[in-house]
C-alpha positions as CSV (number, residue, x, y, z in Angstrom):
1,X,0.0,0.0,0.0
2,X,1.1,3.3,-0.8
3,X,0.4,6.0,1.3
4,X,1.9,10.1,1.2
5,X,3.8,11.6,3.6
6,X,2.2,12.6,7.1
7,X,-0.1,9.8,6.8
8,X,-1.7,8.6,9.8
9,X,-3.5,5.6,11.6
10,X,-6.5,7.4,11.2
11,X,-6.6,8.3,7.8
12,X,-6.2,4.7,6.5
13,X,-8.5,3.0,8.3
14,X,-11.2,5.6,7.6
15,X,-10.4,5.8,3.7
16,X,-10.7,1.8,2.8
17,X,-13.3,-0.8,1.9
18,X,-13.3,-4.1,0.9
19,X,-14.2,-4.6,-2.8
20,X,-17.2,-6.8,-2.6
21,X,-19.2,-4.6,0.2
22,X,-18.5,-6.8,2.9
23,X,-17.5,-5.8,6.3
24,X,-13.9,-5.5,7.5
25,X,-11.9,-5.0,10.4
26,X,-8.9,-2.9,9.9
27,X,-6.0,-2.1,12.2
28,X,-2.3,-1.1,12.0
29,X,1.1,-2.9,13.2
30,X,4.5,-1.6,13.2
31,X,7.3,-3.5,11.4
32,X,7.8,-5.6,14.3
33,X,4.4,-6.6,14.8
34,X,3.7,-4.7,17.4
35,X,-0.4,-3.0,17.2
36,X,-0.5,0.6,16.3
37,X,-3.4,2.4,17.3
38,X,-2.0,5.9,16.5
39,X,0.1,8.5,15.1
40,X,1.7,9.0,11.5
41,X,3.2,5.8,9.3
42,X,6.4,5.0,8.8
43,X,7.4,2.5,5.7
44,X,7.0,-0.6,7.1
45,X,4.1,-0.5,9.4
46,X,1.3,-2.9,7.8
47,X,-2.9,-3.0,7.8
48,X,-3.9,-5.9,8.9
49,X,-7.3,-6.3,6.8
50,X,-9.6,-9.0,8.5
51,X,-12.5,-10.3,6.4
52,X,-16.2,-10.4,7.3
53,X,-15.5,-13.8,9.1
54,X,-13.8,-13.2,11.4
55,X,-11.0,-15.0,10.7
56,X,-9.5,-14.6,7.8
57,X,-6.9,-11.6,7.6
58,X,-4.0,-10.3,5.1
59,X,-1.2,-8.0,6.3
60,X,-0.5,-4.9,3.5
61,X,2.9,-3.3,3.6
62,X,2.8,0.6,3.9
63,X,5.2,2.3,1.9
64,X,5.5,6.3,2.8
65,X,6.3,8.1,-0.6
66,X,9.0,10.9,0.1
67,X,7.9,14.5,0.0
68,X,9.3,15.9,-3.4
69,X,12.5,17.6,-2.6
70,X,13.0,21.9,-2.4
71,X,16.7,21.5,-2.7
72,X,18.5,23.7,-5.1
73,X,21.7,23.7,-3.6
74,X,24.4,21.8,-6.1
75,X,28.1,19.8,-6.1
76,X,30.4,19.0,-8.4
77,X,30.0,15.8,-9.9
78,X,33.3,13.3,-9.4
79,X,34.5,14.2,-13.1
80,X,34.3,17.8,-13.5
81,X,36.8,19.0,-15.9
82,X,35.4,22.4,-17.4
83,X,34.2,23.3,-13.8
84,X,36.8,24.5,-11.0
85,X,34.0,25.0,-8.1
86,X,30.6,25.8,-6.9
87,X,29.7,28.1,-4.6
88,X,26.8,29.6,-2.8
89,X,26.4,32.4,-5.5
90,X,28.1,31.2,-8.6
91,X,29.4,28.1,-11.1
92,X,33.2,28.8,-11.5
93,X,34.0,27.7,-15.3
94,X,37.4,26.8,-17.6
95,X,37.5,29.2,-20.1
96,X,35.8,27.5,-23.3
97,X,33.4,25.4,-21.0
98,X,29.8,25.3,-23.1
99,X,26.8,24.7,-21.7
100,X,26.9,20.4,-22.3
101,X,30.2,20.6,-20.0
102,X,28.2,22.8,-17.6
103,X,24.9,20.4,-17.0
104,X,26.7,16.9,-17.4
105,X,28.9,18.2,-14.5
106,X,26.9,19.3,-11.7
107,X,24.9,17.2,-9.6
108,X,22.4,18.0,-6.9
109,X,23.7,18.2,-3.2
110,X,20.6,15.3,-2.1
111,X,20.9,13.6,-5.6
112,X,17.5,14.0,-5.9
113,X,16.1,15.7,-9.7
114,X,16.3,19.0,-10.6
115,X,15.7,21.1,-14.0
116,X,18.4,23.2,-15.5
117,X,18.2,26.2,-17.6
118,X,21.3,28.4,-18.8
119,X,20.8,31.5,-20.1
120,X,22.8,34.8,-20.8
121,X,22.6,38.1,-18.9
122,X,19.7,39.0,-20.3
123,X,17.6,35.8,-19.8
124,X,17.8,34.0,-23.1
125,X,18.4,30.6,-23.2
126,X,21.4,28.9,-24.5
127,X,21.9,25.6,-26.1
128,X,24.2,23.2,-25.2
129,X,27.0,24.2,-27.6
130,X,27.1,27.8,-26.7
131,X,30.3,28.8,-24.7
132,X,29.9,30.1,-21.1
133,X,31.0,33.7,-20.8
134,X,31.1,35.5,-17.3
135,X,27.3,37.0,-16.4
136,X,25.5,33.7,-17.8
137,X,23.2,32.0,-15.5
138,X,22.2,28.6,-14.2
139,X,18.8,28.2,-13.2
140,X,18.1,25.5,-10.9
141,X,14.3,24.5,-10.2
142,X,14.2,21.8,-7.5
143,X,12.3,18.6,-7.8
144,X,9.1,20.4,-6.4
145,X,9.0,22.5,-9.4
146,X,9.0,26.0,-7.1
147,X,11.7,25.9,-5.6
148,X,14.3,27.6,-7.8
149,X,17.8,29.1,-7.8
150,X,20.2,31.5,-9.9
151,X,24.0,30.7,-10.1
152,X,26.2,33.1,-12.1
153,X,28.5,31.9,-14.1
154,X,32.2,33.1,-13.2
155,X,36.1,32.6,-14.0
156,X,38.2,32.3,-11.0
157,X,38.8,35.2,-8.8
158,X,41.9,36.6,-7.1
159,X,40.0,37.8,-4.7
160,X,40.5,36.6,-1.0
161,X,38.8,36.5,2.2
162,X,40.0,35.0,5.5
163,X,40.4,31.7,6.1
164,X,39.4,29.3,9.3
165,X,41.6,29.7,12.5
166,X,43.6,33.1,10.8
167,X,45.5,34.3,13.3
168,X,47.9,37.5,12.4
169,X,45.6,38.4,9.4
170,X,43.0,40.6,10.6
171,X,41.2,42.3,7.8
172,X,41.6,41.8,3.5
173,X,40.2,44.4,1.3
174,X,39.4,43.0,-2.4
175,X,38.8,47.0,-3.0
176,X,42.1,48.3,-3.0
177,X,44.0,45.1,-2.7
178,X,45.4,45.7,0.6
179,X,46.0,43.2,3.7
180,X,46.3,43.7,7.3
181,X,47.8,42.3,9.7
182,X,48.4,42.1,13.7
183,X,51.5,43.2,15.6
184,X,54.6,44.0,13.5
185,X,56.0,40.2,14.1
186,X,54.2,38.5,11.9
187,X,56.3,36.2,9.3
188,X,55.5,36.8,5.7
189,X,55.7,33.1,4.9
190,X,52.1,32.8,7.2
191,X,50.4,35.0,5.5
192,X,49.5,32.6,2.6
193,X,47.8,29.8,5.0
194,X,45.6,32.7,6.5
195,X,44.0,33.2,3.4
196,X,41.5,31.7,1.0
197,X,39.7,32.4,-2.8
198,X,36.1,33.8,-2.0
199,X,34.8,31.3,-4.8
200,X,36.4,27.9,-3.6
201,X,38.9,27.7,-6.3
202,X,43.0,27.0,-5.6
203,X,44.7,29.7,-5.8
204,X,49.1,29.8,-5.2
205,X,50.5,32.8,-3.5
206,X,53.9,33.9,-3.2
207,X,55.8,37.2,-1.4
208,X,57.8,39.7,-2.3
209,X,59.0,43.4,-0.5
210,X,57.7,46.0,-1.8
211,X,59.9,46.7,-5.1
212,X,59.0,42.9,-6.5
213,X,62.2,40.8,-5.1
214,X,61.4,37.7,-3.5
215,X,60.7,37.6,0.0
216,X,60.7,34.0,1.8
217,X,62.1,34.4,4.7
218,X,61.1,37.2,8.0
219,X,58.6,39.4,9.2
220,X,56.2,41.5,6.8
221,X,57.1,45.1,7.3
222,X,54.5,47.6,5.7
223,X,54.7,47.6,1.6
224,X,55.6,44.1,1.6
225,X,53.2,42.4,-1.3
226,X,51.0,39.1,-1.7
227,X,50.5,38.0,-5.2
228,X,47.8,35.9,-6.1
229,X,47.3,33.6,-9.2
230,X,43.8,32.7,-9.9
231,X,43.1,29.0,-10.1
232,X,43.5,29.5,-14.0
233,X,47.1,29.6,-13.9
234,X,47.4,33.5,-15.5
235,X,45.4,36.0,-14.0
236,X,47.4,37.5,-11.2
237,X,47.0,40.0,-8.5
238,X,49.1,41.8,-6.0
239,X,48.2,43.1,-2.4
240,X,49.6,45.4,-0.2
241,X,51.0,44.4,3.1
242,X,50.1,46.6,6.1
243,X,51.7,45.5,9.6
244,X,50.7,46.6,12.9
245,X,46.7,47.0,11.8
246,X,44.3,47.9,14.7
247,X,40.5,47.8,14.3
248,X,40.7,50.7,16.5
249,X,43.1,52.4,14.2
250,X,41.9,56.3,13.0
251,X,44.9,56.9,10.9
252,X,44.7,57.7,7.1
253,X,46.7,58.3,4.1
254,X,46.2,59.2,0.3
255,X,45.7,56.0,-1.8
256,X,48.6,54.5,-3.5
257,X,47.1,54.4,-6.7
258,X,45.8,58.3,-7.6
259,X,45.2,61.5,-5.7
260,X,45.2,64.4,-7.5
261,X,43.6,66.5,-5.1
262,X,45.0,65.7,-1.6
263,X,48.9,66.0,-1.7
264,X,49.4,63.9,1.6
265,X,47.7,63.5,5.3
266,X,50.1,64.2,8.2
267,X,48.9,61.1,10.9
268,X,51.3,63.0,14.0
269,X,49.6,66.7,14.2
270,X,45.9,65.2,12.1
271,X,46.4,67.4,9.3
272,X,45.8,67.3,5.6
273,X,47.5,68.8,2.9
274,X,45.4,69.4,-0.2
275,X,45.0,71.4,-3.0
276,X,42.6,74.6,-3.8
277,X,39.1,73.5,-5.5
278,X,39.0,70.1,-3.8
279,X,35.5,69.0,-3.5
280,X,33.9,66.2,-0.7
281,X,33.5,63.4,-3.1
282,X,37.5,64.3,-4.4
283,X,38.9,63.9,-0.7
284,X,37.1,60.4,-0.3
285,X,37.7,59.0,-2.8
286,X,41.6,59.4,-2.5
287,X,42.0,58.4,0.8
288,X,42.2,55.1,3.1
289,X,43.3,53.6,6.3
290,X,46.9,53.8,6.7
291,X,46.8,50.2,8.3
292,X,44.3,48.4,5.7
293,X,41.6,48.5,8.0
294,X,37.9,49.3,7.2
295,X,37.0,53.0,8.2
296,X,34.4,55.0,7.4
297,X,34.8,58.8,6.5
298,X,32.6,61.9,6.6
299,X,33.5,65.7,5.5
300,X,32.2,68.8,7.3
301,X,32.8,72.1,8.2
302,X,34.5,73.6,11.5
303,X,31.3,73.7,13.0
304,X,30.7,69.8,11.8
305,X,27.9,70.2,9.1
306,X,28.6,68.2,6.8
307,X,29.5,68.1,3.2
308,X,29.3,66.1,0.3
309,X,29.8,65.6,-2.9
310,X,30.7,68.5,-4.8
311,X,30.7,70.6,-2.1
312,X,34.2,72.5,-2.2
313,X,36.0,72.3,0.5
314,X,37.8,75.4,2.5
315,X,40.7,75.4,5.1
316,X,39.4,74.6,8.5
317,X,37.3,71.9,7.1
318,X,37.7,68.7,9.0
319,X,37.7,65.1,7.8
320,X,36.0,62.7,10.7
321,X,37.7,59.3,10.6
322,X,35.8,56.2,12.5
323,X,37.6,53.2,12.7
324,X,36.6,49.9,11.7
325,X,35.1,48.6,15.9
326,X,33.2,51.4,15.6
327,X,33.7,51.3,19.0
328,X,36.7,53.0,19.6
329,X,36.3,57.1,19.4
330,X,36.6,58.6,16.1
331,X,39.7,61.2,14.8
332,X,38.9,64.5,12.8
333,X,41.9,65.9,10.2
334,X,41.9,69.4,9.8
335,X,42.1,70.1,6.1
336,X,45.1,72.9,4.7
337,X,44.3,73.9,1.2
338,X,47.2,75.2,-1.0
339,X,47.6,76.4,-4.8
340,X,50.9,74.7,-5.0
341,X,53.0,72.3,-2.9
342,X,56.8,71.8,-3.7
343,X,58.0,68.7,-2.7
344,X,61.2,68.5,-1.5
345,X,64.2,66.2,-2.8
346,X,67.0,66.6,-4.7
347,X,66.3,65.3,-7.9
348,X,63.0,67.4,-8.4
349,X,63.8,69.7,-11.2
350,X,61.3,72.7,-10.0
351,X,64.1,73.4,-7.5
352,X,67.4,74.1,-6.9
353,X,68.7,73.1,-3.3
354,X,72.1,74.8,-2.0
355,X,74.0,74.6,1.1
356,X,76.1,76.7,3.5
357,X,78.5,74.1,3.9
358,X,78.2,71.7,1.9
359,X,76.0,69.7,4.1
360,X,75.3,66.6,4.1
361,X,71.7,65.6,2.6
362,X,70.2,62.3,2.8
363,X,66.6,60.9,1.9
364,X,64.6,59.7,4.9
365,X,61.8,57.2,3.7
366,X,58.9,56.3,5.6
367,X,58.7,55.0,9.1
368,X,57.9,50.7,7.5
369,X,58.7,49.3,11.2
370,X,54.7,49.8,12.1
371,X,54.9,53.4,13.3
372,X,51.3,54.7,11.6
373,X,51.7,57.5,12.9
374,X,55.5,58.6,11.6
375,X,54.1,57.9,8.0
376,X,52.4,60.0,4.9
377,X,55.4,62.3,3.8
378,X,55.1,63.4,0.3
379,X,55.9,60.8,-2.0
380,X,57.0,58.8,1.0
381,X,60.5,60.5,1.5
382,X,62.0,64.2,2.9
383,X,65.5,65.7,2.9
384,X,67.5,65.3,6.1
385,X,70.4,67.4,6.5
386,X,73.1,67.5,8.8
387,X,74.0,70.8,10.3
388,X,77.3,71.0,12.1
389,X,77.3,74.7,13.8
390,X,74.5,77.5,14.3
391,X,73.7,79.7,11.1
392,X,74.3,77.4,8.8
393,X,71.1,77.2,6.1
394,X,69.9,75.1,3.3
395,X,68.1,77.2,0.6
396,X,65.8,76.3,-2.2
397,X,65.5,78.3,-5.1
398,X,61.6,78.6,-5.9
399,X,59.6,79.7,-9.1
400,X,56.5,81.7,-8.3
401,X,54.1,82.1,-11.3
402,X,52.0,84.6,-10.1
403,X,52.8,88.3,-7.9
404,X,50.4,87.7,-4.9
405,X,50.8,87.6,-1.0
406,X,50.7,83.8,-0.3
407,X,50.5,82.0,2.9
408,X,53.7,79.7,3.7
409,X,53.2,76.3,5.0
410,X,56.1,73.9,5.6
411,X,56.1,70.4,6.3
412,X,58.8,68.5,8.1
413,X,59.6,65.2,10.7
414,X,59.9,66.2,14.3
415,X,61.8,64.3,16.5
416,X,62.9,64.4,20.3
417,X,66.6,64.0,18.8
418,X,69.0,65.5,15.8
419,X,66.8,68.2,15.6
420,X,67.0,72.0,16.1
421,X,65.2,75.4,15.6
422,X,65.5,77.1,12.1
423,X,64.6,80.1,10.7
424,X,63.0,80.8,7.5
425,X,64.0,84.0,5.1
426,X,62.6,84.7,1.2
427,X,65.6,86.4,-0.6
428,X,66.6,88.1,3.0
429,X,63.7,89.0,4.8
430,X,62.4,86.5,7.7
431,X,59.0,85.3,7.4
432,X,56.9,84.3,10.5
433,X,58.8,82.5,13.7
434,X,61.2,80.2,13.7
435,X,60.3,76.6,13.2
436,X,60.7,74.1,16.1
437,X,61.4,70.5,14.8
438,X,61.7,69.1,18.3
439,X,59.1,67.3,20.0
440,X,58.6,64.3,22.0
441,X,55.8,62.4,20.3
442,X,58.0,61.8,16.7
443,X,56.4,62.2,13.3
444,X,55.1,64.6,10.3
445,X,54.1,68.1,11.1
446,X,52.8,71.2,9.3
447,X,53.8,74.8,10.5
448,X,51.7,77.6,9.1
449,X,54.6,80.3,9.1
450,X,53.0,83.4,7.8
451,X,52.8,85.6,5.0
452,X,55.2,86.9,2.2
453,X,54.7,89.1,-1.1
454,X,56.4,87.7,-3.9
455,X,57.0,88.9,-7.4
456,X,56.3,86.5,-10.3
457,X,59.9,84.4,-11.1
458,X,62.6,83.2,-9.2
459,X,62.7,83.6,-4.9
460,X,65.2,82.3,-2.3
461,X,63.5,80.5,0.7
462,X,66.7,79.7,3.2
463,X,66.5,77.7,6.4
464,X,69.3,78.9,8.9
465,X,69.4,76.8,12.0
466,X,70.3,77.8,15.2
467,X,72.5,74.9,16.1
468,X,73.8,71.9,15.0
469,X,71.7,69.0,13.8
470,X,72.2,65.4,13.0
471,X,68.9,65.4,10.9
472,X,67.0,68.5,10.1
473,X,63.8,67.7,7.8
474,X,62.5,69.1,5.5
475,X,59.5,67.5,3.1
476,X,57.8,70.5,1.7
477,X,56.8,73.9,1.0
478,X,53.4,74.9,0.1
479,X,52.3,78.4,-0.9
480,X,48.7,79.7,-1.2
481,X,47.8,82.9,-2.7
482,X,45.6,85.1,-0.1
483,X,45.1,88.4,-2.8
């Protein structure tokens, strides 16, 4: 006898009769015989059917049919050349997989039958020659018939996410390409195991430092890189290494990759340095988290309305910075705007760069130890020059476009060592104080020095210190134009 699913006691030995119109007696045992005056069936349980007599009975097996299954979910099957995985979301393909390869290689997760349709992007159907291209979909409709799913079809992915029992490696972003990681002792060979695809396909990684040598041996410093290869064998990407990551992190810095309007963001004194006509949407979208982390920005003004989009920005403005716990209390940047920042090194040919004494001059690069908060010179690097006695001066030879009164802002590295007081003259005349470049807490820092009138064409801006220093620094002038 068969019977559907959630049959019970009740409804079987309401819903026969005998087929001559005689009188039966009907009752139910379980496979072991044993009388069952209630509940559902099972397979197995019998009715006893007794005939009019009294005597005579017969014992009908039950069989339960299964409820059609609402499964859509899908596996590879065991042969599954064309096909590199399945995911939640998506059918990862070999390039020049067609449909047939597709629905001869996927199998349902309960094996019970399901109905598949491929179409393209749009929703027409394909047929079974057609190659797969990235944006087709699978349709699965589960043996119900309602039950249905969509599964795009994709290539492998460089992209990563985290993998089970990660330890160092806190936080990947796909976005930029950028990793972070715990503590500033992590060894760059564990990175790799930390890490997985995001669409179940193998990926290989190897290291390198941050100008493309091999790195296979000690601990990731920031700038350090992870590249990928895709489980096809040829598409590659590389990620940036950040050390010493904090959830609770709230310091910036311009992205790697472009940012036209923001010149750079000093982490020690929260300021940043960016150029006239900057609007909202320009400063957010060329800044990140110096660590790697996930923060969330906002612009407004000094009195903290905010602004967006093409809003243009003014000096005073302030850039809130919440870090990724959103726990931890948020950091605001208070935004310099310039016409025209000269960066300063000794190869850049808008300058010429003299000495008293012939002094030496040496490039200091970025704090990479962990230090977030030493970072974000321009262009990474600023002159450090050693200064044997008082009055000696370094002096860069600047070309000013336009005649105008402009506003002089200088940025340098303090330190609580090598460092002295200097002061600042444009072709013999001292502008504003001098500048201290000692300080305990060590880092970038932007002094606002004051105002000088300038002719259009070539000006003298000489920094004579007042005493000897092992490293004086000096990363760049900026000028703005006030009438």
């Amino acid at each position: 006898m068969n019977v559907t699913s959630n049959t019970t006691v009740a409804h079987v030995t309401t819903q026969v009769v005998s087929t001559d119109g005689s009188t039966q007696g009907y009752s139910i045992k379980d496979a072991g015989n044993t009388s069952k005056p209630t509940g559902a069936l099972v397979t197995g349980d019998q009715l006893v059917v007794t005939a009019a007599d009294g005597t005579t009975n017969v014992p009908y097996t039950i069989d339960v049919a299964r409820a059609l299954s609402n499964n859509t979910s899908i596996a590879l099957n065991s042969s599954h050349a064309k096909l590199y995985a399945v995911n939640a979301a998506s059918v990862v393909i070999v390039a020049g997989a067609t449909v047939a390869d597709l629905l001869t290689q996927i199998v349902s997760t309960d094996v019970s039958p399901q109905n598949y349709v491929v179409t393209d992007s749009g929703n027409t159907p394909k047929v079974s020659t057609d190659v797969l291209v990235t944006g087709d979909i699978l349709k699965v409709t589960a043996a119900d018939g309602v039950a249905h799913k969509d599964y795009l079809i994709a290539f492998p992915t460089t992209n990563l996410q985290l993998n089970t029992g990660n330890t160092t490696v806190i936080v990947v972003n796909n976005a930029d390409r950028r990793i972070a990681t715990s503590g500033t002792t992590t060894v760059i060979t564990t990175i790799a195991g930390q890490l997985k695809s995001t669409d179940g396909t193998i990926q290989t990684y190897s290291t390198t430092n941050a100008t493309g040598t091999a790195k296979t041996t000690g601990n990731a410093v920031n700038g350090d890189k992870l590249v990928v290869k895709a489980a096809d064998g040829t598409t590659t990407a590389t990620y940036t290494i950040a050390i010493a990551a904090s959830a609770s992190s709230t310091y910036a810095q311009v992205k790697t990759a472009s940012h036209p309007h923001v010149a750079t963001l000093y982490n020690s004194d929260r300021t940043i340095l960016a150029y006239t006509g900057i609007t909202a949407a320009n400063l957010l979208a060329e800044i990140e988290s110096s660590d790697a982390t996930n923060q969330s920005y906002s612009v407004m003004d000094a009195v903290y309305a905010v602004k967006t989009g093409n809003a243009l920005l003014q000096t005073g403005d302030l850039l809130k910075v919440t870090p990724q716990d959103g726990l931890s209390s948020p950091s605001f940047y208070t935004i310099n705007l310039v016409d025209v920042v000269h960066d300063l090194y000794a190869a850049n040919p808008d300058i010429t760069i003299t000495t008293s004494n012939s002094n030496t001059i040496n490039m200091g690069n970025d704090d990479t130890a962990g230090n977030h908060d030493r970072n974000s010179a321009v262009n990474n690097s600023h002159l450090q020059v050693n200064f044997t006695a008082a009055n000696q001066y370094i002096e860069f030879q600047i070309n000013v476009s336009v005649a105008g009164t402009y506003n002089v802002l200088f940025g340098s590295k303090k330190s609580n060592s090598g460092r002295n007081t200097m002061q600042l003259s444009v072709d013999g005349t001292n502008v504003g104080s001098a500048v201290n470049e000692v300080t305990a807490n060590q880092g970038m820092y932007s002094t606002n020095i004051g105002s000088v009138n300038l002719t259009a064409g070539s000006h003298m801006f000489r920094f004579k210190v007042a005493g000897s220093a092992s490293g004086q620094s000096f990363d760049f002038i900026a000028l703005t134009k006030t009438n």
